[in-house]
C-alpha positions in Angstrom: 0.0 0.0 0.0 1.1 3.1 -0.8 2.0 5.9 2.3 -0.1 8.1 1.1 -2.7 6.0 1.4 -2.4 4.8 4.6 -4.5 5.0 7.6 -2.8 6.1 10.9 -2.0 3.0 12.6 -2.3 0.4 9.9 -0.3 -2.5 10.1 0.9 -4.3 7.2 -0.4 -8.0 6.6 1.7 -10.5 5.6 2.1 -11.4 1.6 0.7 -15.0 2.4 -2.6 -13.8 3.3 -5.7 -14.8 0.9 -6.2 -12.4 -1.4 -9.9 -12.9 -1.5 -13.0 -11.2 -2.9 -14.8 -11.9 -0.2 -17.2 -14.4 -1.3 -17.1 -16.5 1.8 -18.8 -19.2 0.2 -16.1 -19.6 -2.6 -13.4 -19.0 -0.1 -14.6 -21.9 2.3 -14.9 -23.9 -1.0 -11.4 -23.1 -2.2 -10.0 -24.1 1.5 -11.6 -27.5 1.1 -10.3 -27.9 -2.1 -7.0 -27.3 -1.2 -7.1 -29.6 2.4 -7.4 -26.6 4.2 -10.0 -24.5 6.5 -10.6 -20.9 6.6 -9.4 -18.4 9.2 -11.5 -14.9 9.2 -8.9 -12.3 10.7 -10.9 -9.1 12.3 -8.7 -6.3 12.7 -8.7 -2.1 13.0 -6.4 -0.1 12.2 -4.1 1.1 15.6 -5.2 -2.0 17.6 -2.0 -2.7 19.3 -2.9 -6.2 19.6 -3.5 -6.9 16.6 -0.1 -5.4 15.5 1.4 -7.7 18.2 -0.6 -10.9 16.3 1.2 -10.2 13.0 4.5 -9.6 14.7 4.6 -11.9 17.6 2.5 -15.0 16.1 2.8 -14.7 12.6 6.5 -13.3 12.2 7.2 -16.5 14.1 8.3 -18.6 11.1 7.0 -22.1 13.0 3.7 -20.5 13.3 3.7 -19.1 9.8 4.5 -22.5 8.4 1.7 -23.9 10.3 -0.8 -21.3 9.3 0.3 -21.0 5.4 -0.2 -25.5 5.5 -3.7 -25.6 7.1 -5.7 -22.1 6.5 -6.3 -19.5 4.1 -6.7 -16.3 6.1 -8.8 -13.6 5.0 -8.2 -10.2 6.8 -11.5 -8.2 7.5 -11.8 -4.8 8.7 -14.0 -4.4 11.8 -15.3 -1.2 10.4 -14.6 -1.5 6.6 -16.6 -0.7 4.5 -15.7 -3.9 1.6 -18.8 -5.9 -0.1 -18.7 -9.2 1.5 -21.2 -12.4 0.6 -21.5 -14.3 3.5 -21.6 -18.1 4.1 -25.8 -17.7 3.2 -25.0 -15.9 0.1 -26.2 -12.6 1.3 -24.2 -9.3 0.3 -23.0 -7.0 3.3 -20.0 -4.8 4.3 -17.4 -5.9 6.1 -18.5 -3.7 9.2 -22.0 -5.2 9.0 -20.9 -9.1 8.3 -18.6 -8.4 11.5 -21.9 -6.9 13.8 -23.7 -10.0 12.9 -21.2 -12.5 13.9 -20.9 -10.0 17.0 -17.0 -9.4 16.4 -17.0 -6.4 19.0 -13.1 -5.9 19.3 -10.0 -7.0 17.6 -8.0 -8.7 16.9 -10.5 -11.5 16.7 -9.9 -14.9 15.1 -13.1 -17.2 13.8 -11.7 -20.7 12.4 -14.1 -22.0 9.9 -14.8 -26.2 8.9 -15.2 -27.4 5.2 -18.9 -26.6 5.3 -18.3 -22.7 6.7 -19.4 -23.6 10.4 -17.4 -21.6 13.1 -15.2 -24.6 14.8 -13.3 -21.7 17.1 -13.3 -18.7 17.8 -10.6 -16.6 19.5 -11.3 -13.3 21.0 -8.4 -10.7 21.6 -4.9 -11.7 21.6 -3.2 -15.1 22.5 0.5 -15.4 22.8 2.8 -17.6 20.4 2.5 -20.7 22.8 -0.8 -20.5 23.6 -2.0 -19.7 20.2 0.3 -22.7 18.2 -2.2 -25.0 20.5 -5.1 -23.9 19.0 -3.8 -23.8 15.0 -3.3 -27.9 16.5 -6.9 -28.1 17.5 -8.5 -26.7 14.4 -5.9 -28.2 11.8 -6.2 -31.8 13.2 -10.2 -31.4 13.6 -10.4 -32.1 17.0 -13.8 -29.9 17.4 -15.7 -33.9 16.4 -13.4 -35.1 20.1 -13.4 -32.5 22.0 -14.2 -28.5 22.8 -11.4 -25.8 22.7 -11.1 -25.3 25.8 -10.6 -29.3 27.1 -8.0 -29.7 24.2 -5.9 -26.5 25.7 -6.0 -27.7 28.9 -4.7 -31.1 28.3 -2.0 -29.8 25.8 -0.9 -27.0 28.4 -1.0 -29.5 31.6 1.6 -32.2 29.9 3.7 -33.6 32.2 7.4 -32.7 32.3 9.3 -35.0 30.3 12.6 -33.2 30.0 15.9 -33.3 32.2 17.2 -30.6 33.8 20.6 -28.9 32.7 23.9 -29.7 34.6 26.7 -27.6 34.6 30.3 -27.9 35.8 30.5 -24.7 37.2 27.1 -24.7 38.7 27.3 -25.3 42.5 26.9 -29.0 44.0 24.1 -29.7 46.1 22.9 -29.9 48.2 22.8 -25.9 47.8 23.6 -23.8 50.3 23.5 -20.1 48.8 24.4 -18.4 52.1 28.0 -20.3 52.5 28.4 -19.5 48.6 27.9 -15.7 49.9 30.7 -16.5 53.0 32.9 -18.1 50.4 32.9 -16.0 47.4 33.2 -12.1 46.2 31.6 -12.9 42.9 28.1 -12.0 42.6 25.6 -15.1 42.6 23.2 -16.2 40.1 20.1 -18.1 40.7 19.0 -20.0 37.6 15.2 -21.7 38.1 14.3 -24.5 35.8 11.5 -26.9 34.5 12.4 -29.7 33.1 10.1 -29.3 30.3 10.3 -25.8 29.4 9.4 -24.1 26.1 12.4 -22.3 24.5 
């Protein structure tokens, strides 16, 4: 987009987003075609969040690999002004097609299945970690086994599986930080660990 014709505050998508002509219908079709589902982006310009989503989430290049191989996203403005046909074939604007799925702040993420039904939804923003668990859920159709909300919890409450680091130079234990103090004129460094910790 040209500067001039930028709003204040609008942040770039990336190139890998559907270029789409909003025919929701087609687009669902297209997905399906292609073994993958449709994720409706709702954004406004100078949402902070929403600049954090295409930053955070999708500059990470794991989660961009993940979300180019399963979904076509579609960016929608929460207040623009774009003719949309939605999944019942009825012409709209973007602002108006957002009101009646009652999108009422951004950004806001709606995951559609091969026949257009809403399989998740996301409201506001979900960090990188968080938000890989839920690409998971909706790529590998998991809405037929479970809700959203069981599938997080069981993916976030694995059990730690990892070993912790070892060190020469780390003290041996049992630890007793206050002789270290006695002993030594270097300052001390306290390192806390899980044995299954995300990098």
């Amino acid at each position: 987009m040209s500067t001039g014709l930028v709003n204040p505050g609008y942040h770039e998508k990336p190139a890998w987003f559907k270029e789409s002509f909003l025919d929701l219908r087609e687009d669902v079709k297209e997905a399906a075609a292609g073994n993958k589902r449709v994720m409706l982006y709702f954004y406004q310009d100078g949402c902070p969040y929403c600049a954090r989503l295409l930053k955070d989430n999708f500059g990470n290049p794991e989660i961009a690999e993940k979300t180019r191989r399963h979904f076509d996203v579609i960016a929608i403005n929460l207040w623009g002004d774009r003719e949309v046909t939605d999944l019942q074939g009825k012409i709209t604007t973007e602002k108006r097609f957002a009101e009646s799925l009652k999108v009422q702040y951004t950004p806001t993420l709606l995951f559609l299945d091969e026949q257009g039904k809403v399989v998740a939804r996301l409201n506001g923003y979900y960090e990188p970690d968080k938000f890989s668990i839920v690409l998971d859920y909706v790529a590998g159709k998991h809405e037929s086994e479970m809700k959203l909300s069981a599938y997080y919890r069981q993916r976030l409450a694995g059990k730690a599986q990892g070993r912790l680091n070892s060190e020469p130079f780390f003290l041996p234990h049992p630890l007793k930080l206050a002789d270290n103090r006695r002993q030594s004129w270097r300052p001390l460094l306290v390192l806390f660990e899980q044995s299954d910790c995300k990098p």
